[in-house]
Backbone bond lengths (Angstrom), bond angles and torsions (degrees), N, CA, C in turn:
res aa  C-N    CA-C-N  psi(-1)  N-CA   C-N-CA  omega(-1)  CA-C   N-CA-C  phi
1 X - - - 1.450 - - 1.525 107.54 -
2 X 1.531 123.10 141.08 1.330 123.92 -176.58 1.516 106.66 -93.29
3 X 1.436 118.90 166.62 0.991 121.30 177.74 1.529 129.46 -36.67
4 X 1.875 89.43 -47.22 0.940 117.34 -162.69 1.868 118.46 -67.94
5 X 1.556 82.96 -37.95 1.549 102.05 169.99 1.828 114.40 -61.56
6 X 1.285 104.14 -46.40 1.361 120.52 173.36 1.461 110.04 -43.72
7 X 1.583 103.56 -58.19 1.930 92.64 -179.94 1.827 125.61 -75.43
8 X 1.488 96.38 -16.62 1.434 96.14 164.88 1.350 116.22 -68.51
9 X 1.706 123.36 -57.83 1.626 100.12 160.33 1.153 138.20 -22.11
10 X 1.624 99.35 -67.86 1.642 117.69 -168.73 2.308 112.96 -50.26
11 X 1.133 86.75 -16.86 1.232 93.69 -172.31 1.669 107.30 -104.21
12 X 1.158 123.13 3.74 1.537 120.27 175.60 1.681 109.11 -84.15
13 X 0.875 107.97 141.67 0.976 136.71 176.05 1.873 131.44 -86.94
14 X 1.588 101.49 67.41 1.509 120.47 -173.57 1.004 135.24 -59.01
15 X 1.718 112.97 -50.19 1.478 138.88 -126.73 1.781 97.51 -75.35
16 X 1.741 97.20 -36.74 2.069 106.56 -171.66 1.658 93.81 -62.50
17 X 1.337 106.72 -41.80 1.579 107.75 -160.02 1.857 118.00 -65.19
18 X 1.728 100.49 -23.00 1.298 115.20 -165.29 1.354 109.11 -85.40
19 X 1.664 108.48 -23.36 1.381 128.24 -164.19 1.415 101.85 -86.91
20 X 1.215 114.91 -23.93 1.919 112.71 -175.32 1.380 88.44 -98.86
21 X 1.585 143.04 -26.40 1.429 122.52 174.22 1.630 108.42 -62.83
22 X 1.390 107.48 -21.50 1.946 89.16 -174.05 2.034 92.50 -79.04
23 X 0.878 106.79 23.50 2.023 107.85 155.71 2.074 94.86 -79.07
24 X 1.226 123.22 -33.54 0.803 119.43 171.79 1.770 129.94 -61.29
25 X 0.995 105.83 -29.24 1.440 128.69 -175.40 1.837 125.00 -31.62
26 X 1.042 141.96 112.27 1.434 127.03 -142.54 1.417 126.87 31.24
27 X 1.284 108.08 59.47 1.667 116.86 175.73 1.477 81.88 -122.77
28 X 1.946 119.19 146.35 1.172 111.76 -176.13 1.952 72.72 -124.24
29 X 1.549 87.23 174.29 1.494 127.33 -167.16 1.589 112.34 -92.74
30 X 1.035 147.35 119.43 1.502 130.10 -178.42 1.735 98.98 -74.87
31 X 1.433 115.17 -13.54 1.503 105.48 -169.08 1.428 99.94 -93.57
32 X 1.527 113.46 7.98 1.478 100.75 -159.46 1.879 127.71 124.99
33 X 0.943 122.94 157.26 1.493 111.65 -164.84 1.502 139.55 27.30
34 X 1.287 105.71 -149.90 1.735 120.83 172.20 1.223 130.10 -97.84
35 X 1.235 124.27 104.16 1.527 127.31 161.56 1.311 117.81 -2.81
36 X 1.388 106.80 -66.01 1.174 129.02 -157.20 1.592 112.64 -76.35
37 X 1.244 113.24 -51.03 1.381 111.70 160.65 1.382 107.76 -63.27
38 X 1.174 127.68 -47.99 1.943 109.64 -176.26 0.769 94.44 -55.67
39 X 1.432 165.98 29.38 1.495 128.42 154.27 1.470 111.51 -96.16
40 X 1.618 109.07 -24.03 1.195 100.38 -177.14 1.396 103.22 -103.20
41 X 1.529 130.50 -18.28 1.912 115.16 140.00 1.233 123.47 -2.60
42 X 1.757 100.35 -54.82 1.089 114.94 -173.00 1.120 149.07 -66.55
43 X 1.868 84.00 -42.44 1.283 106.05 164.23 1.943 125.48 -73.54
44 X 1.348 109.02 -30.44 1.415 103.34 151.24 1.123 146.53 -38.80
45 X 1.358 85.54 -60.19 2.107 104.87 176.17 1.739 95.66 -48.48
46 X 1.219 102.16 -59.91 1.553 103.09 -179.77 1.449 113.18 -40.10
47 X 1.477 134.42 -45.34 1.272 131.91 -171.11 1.615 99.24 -78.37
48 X 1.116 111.55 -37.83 1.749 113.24 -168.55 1.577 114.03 -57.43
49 X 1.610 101.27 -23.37 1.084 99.59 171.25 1.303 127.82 -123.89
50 X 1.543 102.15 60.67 1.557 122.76 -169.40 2.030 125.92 38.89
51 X 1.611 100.01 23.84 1.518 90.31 163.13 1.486 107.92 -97.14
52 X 1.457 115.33 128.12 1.088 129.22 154.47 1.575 144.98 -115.13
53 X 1.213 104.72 4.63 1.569 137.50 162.30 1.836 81.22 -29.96
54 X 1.948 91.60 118.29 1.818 77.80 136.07 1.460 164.73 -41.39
55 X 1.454 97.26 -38.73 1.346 108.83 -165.80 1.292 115.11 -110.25
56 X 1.048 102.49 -8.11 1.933 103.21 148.40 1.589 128.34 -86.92
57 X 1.702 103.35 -22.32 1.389 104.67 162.68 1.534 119.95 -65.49
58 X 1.172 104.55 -31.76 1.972 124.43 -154.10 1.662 77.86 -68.62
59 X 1.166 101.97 -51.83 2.076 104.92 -157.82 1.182 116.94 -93.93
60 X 1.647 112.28 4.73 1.495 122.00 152.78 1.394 106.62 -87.02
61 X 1.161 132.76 19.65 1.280 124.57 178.02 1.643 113.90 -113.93
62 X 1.201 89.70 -21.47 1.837 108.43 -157.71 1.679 89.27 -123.90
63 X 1.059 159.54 -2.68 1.574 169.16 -95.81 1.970 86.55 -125.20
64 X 1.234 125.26 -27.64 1.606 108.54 -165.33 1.632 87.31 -131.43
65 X 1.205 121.95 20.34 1.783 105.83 -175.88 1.857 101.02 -83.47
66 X 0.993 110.34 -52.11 1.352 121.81 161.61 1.894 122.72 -23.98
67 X 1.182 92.12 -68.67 1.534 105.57 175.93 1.696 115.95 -87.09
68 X 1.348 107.77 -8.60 1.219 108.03 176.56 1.863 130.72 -126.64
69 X 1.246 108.41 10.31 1.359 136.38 163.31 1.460 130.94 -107.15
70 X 1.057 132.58 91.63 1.472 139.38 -168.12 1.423 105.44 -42.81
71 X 0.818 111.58 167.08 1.570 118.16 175.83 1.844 104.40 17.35
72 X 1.463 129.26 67.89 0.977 114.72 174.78 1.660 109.87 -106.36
73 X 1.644 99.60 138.32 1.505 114.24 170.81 1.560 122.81 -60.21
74 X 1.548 119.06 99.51 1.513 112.69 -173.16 1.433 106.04 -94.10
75 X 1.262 118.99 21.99 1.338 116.14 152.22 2.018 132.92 -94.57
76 X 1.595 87.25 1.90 1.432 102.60 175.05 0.998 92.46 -58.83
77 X 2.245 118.13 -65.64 1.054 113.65 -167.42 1.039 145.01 -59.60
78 X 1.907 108.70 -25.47 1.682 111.25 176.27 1.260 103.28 -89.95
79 X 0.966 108.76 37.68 1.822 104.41 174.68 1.625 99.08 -109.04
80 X 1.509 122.58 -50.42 1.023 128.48 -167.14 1.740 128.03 -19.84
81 X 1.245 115.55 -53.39 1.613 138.97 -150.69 1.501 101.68 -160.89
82 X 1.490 102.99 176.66 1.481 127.48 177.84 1.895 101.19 -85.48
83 X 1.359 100.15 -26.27 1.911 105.14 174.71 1.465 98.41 -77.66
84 X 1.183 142.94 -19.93 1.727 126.44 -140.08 1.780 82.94 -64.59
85 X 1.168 110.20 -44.78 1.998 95.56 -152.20 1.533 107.47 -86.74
86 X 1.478 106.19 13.62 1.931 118.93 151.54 1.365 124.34 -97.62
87 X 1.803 100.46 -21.78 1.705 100.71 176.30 1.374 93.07 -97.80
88 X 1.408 146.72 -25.05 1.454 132.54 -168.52 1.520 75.64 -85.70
89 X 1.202 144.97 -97.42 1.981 113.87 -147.24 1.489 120.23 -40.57
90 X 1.347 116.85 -32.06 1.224 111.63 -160.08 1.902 96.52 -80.78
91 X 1.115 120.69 -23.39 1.817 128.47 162.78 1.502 114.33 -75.04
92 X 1.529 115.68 -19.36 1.293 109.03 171.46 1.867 100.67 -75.08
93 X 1.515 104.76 -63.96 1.271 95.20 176.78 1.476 131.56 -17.86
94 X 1.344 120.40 -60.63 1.461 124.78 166.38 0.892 116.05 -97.91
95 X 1.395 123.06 52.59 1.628 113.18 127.21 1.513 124.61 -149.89
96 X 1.338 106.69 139.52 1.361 127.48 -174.99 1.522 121.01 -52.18
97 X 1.680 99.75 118.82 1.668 120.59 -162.46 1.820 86.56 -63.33
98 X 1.345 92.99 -173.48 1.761 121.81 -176.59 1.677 79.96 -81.60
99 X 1.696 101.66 145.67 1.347 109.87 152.98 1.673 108.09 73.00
100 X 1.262 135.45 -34.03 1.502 143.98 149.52 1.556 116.37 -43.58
101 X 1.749 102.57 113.15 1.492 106.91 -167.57 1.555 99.52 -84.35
102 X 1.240 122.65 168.40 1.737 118.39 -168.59 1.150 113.18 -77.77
103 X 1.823 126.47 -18.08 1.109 134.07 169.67 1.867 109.16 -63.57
104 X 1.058 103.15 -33.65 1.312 109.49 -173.15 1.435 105.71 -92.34
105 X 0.937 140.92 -6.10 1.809 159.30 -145.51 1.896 78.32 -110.78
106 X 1.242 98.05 -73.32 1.686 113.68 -153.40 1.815 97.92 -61.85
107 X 1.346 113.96 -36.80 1.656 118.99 -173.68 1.526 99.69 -78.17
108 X 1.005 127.66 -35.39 1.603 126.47 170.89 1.324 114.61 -59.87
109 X 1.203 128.35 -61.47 1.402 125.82 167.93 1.495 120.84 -56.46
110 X 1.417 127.84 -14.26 0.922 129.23 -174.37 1.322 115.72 -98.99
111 X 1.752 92.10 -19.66 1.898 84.31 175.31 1.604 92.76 -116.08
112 X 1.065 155.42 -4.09 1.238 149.81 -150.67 1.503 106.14 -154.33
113 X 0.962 121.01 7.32 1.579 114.27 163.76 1.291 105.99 -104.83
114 X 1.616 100.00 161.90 1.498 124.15 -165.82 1.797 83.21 -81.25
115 X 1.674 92.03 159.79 1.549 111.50 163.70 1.215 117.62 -47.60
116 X 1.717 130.70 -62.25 0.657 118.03 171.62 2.151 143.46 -45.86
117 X 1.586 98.24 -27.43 1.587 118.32 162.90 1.249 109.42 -46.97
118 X 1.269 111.29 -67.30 1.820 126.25 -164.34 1.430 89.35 -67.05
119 X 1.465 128.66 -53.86 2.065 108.46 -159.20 2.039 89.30 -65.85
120 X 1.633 125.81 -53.65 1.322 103.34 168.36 1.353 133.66 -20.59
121 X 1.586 108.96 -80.50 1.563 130.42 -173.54 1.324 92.77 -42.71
122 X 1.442 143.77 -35.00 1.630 132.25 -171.88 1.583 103.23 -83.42
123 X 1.100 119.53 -45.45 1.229 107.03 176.66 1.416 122.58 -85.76
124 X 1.404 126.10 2.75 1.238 134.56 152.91 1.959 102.59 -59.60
125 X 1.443 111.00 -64.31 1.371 125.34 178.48 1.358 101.58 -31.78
126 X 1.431 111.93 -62.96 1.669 114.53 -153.23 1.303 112.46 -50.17
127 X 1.606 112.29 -40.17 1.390 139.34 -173.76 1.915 95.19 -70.91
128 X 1.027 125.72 -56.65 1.480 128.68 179.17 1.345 109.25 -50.02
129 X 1.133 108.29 -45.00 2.081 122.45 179.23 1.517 99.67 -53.12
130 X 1.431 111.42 -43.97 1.727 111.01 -139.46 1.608 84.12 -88.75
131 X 1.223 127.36 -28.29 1.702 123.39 -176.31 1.642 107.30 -94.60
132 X 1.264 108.61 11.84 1.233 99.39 174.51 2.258 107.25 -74.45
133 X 1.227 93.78 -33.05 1.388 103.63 177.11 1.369 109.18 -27.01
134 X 1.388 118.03 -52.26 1.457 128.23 -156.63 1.808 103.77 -88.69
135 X 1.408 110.27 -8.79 1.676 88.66 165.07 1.550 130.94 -114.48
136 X 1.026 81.69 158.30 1.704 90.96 -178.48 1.565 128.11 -79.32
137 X 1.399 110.78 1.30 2.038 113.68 -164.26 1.783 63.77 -96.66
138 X 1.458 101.86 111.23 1.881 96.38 128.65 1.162 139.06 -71.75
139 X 0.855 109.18 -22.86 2.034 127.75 176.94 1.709 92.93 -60.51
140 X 1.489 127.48 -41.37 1.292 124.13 -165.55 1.615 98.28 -74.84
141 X 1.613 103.41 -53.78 1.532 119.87 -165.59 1.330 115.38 -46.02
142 X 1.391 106.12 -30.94 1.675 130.89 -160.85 2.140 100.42 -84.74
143 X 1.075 89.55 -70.03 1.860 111.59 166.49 1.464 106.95 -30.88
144 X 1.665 117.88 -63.28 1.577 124.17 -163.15 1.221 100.18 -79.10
145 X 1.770 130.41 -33.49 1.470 138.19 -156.25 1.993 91.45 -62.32
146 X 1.531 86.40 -67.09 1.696 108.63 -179.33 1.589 117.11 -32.47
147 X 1.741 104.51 -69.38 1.568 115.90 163.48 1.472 115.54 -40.02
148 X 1.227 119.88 -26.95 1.783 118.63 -167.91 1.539 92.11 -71.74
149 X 1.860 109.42 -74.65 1.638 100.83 165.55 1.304 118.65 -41.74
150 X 0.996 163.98 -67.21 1.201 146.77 -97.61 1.910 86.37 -104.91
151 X 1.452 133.82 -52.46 0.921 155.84 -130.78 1.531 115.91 -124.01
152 X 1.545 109.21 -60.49 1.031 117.17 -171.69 1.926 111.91 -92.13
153 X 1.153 91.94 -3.16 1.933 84.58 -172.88 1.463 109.80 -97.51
154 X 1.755 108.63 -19.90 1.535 103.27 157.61 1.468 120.03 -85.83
155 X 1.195 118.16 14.02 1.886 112.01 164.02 1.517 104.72 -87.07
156 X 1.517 96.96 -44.15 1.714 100.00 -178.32 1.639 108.93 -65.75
157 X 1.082 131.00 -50.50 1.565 144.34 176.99 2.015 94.35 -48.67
158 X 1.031 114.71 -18.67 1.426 111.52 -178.01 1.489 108.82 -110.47
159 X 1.515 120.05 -39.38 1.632 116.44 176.84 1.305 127.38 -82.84
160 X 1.431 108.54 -52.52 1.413 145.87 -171.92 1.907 137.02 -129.32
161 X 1.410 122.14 63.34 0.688 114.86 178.30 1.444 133.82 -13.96
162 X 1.660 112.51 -68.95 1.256 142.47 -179.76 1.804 108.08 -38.67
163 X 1.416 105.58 -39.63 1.150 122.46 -159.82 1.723 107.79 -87.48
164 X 1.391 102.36 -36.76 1.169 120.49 167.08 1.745 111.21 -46.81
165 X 1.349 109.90 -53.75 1.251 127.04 -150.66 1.235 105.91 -92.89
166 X 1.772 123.89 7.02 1.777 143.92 -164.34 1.930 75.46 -105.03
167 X 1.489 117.05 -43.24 1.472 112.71 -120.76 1.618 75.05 -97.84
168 X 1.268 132.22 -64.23 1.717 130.53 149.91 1.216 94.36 -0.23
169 X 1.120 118.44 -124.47 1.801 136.51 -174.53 1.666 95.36 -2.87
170 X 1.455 110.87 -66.14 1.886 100.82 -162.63 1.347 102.98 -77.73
171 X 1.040 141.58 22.87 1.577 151.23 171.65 1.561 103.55 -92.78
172 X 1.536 105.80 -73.02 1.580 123.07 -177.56 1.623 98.38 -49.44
173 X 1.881 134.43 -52.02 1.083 126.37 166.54 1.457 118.15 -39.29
174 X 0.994 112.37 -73.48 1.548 126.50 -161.91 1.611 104.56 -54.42
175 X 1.937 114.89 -31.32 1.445 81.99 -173.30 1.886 103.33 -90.43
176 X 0.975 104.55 -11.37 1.639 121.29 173.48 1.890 110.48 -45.72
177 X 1.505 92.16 -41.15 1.686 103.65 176.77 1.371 92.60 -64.84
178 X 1.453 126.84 -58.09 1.756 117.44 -140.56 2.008 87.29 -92.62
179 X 0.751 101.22 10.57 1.929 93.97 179.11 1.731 86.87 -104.63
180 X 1.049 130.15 -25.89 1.391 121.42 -160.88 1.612 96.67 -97.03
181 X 1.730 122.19 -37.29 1.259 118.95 151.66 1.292 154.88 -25.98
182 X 1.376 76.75 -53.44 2.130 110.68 -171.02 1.460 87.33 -92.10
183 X 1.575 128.67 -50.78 1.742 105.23 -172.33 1.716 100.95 -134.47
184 X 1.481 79.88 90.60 1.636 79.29 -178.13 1.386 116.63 -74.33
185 X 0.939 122.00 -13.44 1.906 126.46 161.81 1.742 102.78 -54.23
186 X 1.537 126.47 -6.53 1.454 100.10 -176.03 1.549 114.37 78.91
């Protein structure tokens, strides 16, 4: 990271964004883990792979409060900052309306989301891949593994190579787990 990169971090402005993710706080994952920590999974992966744009960090933080808080107030969020009404679209973008099937969730963002959505939604994924470890429905493991290709490897093939090539690897893992599952004789 350059200096330069360094003071653009150092100067973002997190702390409002981190404080509405603990809305996340004992919410569990059907793929696995914590809400609450995936967001900032998320927000890592994002740094690991040199995005540091505010406003994809801000809405990697807050990225499932929307879709994952009942009755949630989205004026907490545009209240926050002078970014809130760039991180509330760019969190609308990724995430799935009422009544929107995930096939259709994932093809919307893929043809109609901003750049910035798709490099998110992958590093949202990567983080979804990496907790897949911890569950037990293969039927799920098998379903999300598939959806990742089917969906998610042409956002990465379009944003992020590198990222692409994280999401490969945890594909080939993951189905390696459920073949070693389903026939554990090998």
């Amino acid at each position: 990271m350059t200096s330069y990169e360094m003071m653009l971090l150092k100067g973002t402005y997190l702390a409002p964004y981190m404080q509405l993710a603990t809305l996340l706080i004992g919410k569990t994952r059907e793929g696995g883990g914590n809400m609450f920590r995936h967001q900032f999974d998320t927000m890592a992966t994002l740094i690991d792979y040199g995005y540091i744009d505010s406003v994809i960090l801000k809405a990697s933080l807050v990225h499932d409060v929307i879709e994952d808080v009942p009755d949630f107030n989205h004026n907490l969020l545009l209240s926050i900052d002078f970014e809130s009404p760039a991180v509330y679209d760019l969190v609308l973008q990724v995430t799935r309306s009422p009544g929107e099937t995930k096939p259709e969730f994932l093809t919307r963002v893929r043809e109609s989301g901003s750049r910035n959505a798709k490099i998110l939604k992958c590093a949202d994924r990567i983080s979804n891949m990496i907790a897949l470890g911890f569950v037990v429905n293969t039927e799920f493991i098998g379903r999300y593994t598939d959806e990742t290709e089917k969906y998610i490897f042409p956002l990465a093939e379009e944003v992020d190579k590198n990222m692409l090539t994280e999401l490969e690897s945890l594909v080939v893992s993951r189905r390696r787990y459920l073949s070693a599952i389903i026939n554990p004789q090998g």
